[in-house]
N, C-alpha and C positions, 0 to 999 in steps of 0.2 A: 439350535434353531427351535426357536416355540411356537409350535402352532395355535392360531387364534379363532382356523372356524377353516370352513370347507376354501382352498386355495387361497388362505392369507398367514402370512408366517412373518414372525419378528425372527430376524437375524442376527448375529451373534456380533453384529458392527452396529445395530441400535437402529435398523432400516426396516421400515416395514417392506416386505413383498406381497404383492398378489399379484394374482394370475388365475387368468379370465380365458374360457375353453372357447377357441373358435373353429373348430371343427379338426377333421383326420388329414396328416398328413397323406403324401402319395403312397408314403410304406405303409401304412396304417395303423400308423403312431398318432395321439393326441398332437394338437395343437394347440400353441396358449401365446397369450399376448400377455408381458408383466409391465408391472410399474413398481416403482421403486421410489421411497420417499423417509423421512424420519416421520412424519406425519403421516396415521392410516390413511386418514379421507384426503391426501395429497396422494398418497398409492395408489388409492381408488381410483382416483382422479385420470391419474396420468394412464391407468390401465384401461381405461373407458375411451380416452380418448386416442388410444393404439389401434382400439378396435373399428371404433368410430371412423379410422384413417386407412383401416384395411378391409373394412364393407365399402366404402368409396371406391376404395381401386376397385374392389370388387367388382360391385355395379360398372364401373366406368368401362370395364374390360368387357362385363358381357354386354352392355350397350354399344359398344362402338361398331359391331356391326349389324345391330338395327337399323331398318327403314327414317329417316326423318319422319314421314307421313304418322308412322304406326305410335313412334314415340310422340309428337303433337297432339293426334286421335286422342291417346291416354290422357295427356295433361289434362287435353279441353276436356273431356266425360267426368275427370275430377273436380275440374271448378264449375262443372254443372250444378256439383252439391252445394257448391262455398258462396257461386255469385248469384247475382240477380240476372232473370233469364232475357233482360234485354241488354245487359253487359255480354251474357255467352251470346246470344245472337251476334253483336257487334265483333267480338273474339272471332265468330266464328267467319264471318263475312271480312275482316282484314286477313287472316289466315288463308281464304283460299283467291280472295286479290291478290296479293300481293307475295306472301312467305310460298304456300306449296306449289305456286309453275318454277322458285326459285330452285330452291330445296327437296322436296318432295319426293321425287325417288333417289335421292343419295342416302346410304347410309352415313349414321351419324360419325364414326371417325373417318371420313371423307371431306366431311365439313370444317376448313381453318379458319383464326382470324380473321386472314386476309377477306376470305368470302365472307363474314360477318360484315366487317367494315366494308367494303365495297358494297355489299348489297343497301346497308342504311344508306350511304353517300348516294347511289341510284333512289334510292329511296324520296330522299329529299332535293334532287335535282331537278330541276323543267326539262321533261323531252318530249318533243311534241310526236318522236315515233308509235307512239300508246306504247313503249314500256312501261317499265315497272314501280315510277315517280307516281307521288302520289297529287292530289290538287292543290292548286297552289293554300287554297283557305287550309286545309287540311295539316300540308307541309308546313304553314305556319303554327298550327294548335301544336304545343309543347306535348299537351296530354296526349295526342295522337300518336307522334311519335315516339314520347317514349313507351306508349303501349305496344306498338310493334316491336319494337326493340326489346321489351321484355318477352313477347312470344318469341323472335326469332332467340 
């Protein structure tokens, strides 16, 4: 096997390896993510996106039992920087109509499909109990709803 530089090595089948450190195992042995390819920057590639695929679970495991409320908070403070502050006004005024008396104090892996879809369908229904429908001008604006449907 040849090595080519700090965790990339040509194999003696004509394959590049690398292997990319993402952190200690529970014994406290390294951990690596490889790829494998005849092509370097296809090795790369694929070792990038192993990683890429296990900071996701990652995140996704310690979010799921977060607050909805605290994960939303976060988003909007973010697109504080990004949008115009009469778009977060807006964001921020459909968000607590409508998404946090839904959602709000659920943790987020508590929240399924199924309540996703239900909640839009409520969403764009007429009910005259003042739930969670929104007006009918509104329920018709395409932009409207798919703006909530991107917060929720």
């Amino acid at each position: 096997m040849c090595k080519l530089g700090a965790n990339t090595h040509l194999r003696n089948d004509g394959r590049y390896e690398v292997r990319v450190l993402v952190g200690k195992k529970s014994n406290g042995k390294d951990d690596y993510v490889y790829g494998l390819d005849k092509k370097l920057c296809v090795a790369k590639a694929k070792a990038q996106a192993k990683l890429d695929e296990r900071k996701k679970a990652t995140l996704a495991a310690e979010h799921a039992n977060a607050l909805f409320d605290t994960v939303a908070y976060n988003w909007l403070a973010h697109y504080r920087s990004i949008r115009k502050p009469s778009t977060v006004v807006k964001y921020n005024e459909l968000y607590n109509s409508y998404i946090l008396p839904c959602f709000g104090g659920k943790a987020i892996g508590e929240i399924t499909n199924l309540d996703m879809v239900s909640f839009c369908g409520r969403l764009k229904s007429h009910d005259d109990d003042g739930g969670y429908c929104l007006s009918s001008n509104t329920a018709r604006s395409e932009e409207h709803t798919s703006e909530l449907q991107s917060l929720a």
